[in-house]
NUPA-309120 format. One record per atom (N, C-alpha, C, O): residue number from 1; residue in three letters; atom name; x, y, z. Coordinates in nm, 2 decimals, always signed. Atoms other than C-alpha are relative to their C-alpha. Example, Ala and Ser with C-alpha at 12.3 -4.5 7.8 and 13.67 -1.06 7.14 Angstrom:
1:ALA:N:+0.09:-0.12:+0.00
1:ALA:CA:+1.23:-0.45:+0.78
1:ALA:C:+0.09:+0.12:+0.00
1:ALA:O:+0.19:+0.12:+0.07
2:SER:N:-0.09:-0.11:+0.00
2:SER:CA:+1.37:-0.11:+0.71
2:SER:C:-0.08:+0.11:+0.08
2:SER:O:-0.03:+0.22:+0.09
end
This chain:
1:UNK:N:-0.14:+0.01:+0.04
1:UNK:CA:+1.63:+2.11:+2.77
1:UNK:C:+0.02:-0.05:-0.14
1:UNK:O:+0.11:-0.03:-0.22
2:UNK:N:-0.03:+0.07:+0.16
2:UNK:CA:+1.58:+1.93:+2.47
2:UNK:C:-0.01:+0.08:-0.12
2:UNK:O:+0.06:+0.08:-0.21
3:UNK:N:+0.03:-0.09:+0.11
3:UNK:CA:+1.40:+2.18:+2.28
3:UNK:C:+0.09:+0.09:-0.04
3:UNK:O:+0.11:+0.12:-0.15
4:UNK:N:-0.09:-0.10:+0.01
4:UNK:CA:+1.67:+2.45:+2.35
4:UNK:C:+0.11:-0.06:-0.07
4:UNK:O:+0.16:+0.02:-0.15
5:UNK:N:-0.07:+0.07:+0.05
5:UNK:CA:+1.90:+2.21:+2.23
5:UNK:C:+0.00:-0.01:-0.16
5:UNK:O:+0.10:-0.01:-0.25
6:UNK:N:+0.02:+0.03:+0.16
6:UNK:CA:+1.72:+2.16:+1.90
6:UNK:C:+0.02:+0.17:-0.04
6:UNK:O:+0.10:+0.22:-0.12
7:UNK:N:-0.03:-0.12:+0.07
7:UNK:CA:+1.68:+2.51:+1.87
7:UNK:C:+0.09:+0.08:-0.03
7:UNK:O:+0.09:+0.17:-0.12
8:UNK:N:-0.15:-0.03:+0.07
8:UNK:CA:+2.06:+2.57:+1.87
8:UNK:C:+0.02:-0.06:-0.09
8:UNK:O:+0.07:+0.00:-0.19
9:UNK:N:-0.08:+0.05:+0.13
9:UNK:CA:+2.14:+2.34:+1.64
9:UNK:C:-0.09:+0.01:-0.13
9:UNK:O:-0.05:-0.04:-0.23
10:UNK:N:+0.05:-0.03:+0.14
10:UNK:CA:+1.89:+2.44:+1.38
10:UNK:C:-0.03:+0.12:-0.06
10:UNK:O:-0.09:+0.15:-0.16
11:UNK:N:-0.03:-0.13:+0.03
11:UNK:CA:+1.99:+2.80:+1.42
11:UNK:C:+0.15:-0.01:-0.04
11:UNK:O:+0.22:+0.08:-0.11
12:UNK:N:-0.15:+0.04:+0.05
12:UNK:CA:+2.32:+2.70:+1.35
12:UNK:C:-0.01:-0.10:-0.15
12:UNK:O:+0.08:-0.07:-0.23
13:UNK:N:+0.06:+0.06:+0.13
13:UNK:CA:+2.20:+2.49:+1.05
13:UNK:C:-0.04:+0.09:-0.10
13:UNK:O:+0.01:+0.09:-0.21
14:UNK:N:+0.04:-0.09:+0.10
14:UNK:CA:+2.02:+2.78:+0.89
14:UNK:C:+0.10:+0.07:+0.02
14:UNK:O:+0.19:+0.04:-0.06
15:UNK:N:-0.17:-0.15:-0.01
15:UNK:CA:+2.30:+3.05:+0.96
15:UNK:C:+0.09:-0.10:-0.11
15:UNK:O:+0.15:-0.04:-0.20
16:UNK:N:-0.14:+0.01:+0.13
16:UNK:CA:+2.54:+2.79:+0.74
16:UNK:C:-0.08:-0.02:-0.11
16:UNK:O:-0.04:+0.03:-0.22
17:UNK:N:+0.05:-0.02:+0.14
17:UNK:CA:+2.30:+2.73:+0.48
17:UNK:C:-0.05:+0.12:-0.06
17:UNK:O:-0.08:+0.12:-0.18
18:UNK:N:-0.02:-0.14:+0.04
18:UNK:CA:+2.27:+3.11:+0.45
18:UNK:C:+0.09:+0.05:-0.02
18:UNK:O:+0.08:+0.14:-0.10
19:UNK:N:-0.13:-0.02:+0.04
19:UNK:CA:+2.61:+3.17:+0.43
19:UNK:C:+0.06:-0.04:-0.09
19:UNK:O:+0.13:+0.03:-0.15
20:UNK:N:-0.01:+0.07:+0.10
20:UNK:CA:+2.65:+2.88:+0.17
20:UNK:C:-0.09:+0.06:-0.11
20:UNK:O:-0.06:+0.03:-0.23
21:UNK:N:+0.07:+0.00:+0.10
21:UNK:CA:+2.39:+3.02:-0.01
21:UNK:C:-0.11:-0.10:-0.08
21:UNK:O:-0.15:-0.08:-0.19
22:UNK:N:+0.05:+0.13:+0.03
22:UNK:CA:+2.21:+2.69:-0.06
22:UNK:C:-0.14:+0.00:+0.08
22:UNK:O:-0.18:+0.07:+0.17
23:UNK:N:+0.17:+0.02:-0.04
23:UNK:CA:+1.83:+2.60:+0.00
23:UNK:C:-0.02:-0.15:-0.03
23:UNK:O:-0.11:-0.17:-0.12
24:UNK:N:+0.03:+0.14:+0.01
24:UNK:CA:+1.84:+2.21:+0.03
24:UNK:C:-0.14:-0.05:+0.07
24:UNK:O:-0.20:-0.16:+0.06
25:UNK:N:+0.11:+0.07:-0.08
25:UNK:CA:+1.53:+2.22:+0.27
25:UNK:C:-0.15:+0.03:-0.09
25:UNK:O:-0.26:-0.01:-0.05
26:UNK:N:+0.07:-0.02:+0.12
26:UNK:CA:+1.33:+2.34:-0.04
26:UNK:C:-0.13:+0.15:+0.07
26:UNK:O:-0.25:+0.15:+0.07
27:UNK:N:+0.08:-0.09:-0.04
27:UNK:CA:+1.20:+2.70:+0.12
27:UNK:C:+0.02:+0.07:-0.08
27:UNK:O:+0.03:+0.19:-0.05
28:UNK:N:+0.03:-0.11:+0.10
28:UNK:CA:+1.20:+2.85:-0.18
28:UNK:C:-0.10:-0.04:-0.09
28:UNK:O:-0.17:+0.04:-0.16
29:UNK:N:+0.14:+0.04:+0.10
29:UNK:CA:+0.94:+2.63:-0.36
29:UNK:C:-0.11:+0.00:+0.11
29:UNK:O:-0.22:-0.03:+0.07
30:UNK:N:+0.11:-0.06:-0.01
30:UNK:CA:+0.75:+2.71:-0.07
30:UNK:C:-0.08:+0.11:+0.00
30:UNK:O:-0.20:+0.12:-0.01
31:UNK:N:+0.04:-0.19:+0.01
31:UNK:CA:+0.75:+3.11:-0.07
31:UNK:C:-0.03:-0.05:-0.17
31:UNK:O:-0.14:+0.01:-0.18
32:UNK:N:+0.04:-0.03:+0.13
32:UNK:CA:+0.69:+3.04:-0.45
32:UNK:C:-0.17:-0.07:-0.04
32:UNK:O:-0.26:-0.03:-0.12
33:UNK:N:+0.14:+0.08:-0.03
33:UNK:CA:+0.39:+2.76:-0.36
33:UNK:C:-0.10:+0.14:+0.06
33:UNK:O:-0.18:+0.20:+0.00
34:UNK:N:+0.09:-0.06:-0.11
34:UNK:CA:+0.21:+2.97:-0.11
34:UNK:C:-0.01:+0.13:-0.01
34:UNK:O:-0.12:+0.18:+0.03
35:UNK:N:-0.04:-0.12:+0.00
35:UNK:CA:+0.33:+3.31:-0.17
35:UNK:C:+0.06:+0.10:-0.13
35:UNK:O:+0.15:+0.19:-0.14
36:UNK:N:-0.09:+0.00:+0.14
36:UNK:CA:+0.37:+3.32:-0.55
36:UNK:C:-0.04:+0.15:-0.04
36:UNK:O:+0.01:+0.19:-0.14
37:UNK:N:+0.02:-0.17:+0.07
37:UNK:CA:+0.23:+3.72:-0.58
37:UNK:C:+0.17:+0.07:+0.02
37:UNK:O:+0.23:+0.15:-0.05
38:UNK:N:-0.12:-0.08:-0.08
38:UNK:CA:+0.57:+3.80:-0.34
38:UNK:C:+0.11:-0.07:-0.11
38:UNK:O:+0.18:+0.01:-0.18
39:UNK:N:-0.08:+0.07:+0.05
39:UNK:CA:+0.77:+3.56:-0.50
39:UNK:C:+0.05:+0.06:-0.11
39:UNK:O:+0.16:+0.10:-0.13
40:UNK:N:-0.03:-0.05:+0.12
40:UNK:CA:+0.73:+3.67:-0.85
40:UNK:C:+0.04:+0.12:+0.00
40:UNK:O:+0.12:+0.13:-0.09
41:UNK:N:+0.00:-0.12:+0.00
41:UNK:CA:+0.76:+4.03:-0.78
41:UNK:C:+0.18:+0.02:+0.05
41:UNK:O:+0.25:+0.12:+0.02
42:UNK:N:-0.12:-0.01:-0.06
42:UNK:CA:+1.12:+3.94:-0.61
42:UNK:C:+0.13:+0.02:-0.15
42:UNK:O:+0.11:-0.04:-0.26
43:UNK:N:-0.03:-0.02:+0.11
43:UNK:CA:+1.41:+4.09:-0.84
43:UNK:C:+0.13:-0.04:+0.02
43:UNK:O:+0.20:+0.00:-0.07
44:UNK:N:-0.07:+0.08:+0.03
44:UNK:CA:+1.70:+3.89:-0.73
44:UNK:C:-0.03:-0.15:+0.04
44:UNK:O:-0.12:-0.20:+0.11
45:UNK:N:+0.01:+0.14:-0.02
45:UNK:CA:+1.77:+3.54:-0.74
45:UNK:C:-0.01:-0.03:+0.13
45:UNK:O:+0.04:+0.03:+0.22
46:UNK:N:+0.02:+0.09:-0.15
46:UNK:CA:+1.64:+3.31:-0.45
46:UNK:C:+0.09:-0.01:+0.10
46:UNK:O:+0.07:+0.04:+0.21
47:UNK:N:-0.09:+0.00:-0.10
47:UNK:CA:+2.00:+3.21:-0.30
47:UNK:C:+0.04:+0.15:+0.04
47:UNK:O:+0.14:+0.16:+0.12
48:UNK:N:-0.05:-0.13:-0.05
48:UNK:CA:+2.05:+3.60:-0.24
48:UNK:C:-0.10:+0.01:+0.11
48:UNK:O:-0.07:-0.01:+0.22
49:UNK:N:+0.14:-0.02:-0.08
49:UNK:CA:+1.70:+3.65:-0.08
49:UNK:C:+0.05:-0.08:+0.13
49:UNK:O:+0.12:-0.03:+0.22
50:UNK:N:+0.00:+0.10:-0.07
50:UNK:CA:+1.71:+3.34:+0.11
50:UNK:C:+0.15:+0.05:+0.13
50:UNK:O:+0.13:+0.07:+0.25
51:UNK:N:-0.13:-0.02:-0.13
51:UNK:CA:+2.12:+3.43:+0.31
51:UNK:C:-0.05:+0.13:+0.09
51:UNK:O:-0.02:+0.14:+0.21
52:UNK:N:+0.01:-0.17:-0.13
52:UNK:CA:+1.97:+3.83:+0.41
52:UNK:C:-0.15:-0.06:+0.04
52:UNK:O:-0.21:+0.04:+0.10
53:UNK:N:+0.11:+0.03:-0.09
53:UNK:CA:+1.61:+3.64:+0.54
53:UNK:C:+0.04:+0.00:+0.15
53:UNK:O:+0.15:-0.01:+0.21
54:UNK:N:-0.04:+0.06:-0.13
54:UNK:CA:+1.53:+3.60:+0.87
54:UNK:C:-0.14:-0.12:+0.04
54:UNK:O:-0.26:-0.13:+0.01
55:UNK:N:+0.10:+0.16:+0.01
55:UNK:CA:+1.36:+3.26:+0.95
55:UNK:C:+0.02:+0.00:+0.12
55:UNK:O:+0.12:+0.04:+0.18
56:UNK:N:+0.05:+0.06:-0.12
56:UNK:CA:+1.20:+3.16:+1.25
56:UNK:C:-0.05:-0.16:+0.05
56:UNK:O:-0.11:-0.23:-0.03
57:UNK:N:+0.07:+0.11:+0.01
57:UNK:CA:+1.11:+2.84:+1.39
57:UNK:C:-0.04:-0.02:+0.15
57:UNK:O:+0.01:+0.03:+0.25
58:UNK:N:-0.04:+0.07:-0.17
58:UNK:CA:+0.99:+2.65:+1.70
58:UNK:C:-0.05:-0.14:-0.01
58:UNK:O:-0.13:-0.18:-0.09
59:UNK:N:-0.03:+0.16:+0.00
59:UNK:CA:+1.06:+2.29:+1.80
59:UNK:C:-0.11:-0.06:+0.13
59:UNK:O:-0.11:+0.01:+0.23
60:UNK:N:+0.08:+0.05:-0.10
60:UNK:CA:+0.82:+2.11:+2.03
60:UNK:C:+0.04:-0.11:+0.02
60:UNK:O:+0.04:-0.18:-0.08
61:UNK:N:-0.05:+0.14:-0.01
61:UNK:CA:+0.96:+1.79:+2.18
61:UNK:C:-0.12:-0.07:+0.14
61:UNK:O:-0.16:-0.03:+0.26
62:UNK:N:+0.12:+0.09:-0.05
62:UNK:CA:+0.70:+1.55:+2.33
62:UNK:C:+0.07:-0.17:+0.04
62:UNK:O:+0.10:-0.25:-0.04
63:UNK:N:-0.07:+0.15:-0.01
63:UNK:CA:+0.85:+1.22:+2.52
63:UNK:C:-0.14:-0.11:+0.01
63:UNK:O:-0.22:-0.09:+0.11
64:UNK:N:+0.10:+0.12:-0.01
64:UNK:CA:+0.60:+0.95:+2.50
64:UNK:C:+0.03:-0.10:+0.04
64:UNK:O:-0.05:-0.13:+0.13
65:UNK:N:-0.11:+0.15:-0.12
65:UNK:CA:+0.83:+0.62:+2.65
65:UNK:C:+0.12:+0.06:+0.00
65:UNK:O:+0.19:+0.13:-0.07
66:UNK:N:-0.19:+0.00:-0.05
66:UNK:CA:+1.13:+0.60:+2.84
66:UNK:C:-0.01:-0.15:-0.02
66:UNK:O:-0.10:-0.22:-0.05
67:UNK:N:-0.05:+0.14:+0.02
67:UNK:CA:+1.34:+0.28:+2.81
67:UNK:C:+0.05:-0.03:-0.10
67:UNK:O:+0.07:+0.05:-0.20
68:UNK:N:-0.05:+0.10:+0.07
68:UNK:CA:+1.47:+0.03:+2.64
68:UNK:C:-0.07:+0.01:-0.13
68:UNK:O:-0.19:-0.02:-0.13
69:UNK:N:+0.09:+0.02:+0.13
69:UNK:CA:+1.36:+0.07:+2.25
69:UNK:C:+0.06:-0.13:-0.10
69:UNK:O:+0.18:-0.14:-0.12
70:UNK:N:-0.12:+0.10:+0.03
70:UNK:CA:+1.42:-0.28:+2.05
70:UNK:C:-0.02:+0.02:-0.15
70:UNK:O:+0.05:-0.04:-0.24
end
């Protein structure tokens, strides 16, 4: 339940920072780190690229204690 959870709210996260046009989580200096042949070859600017992507993710949530945390 938890994961589904996260995974709404961080598809709801990326959909407004795609709509904003904004890249605060810095995935554009990674396609440019990792993927600088594609990168360079791209002939508009980043925030265009970045709003018509489609990004994937998955969340794994792992409980390790219940209780009281102080």
């Amino acid at each position: 339940m938890i994961e589904n959870e996260i995974n709404k709210l961080m598809a709801a996260l990326i959909k407004k920072l795609q709509r904003h046009q904004v890249d605060p989580i810095g995935l554009g200096l990674y396609v440019r780190a990792y993927h600088y042949n594609k990168w360079k070859a791209m002939n508009k600017p980043w925030p265009e690229i970045f709003a018509k992507s489609s990004i994937r993710f998955q969340s794994q949530v792992e409980i390790k204690n219940i209780g009281v945390i102080k």
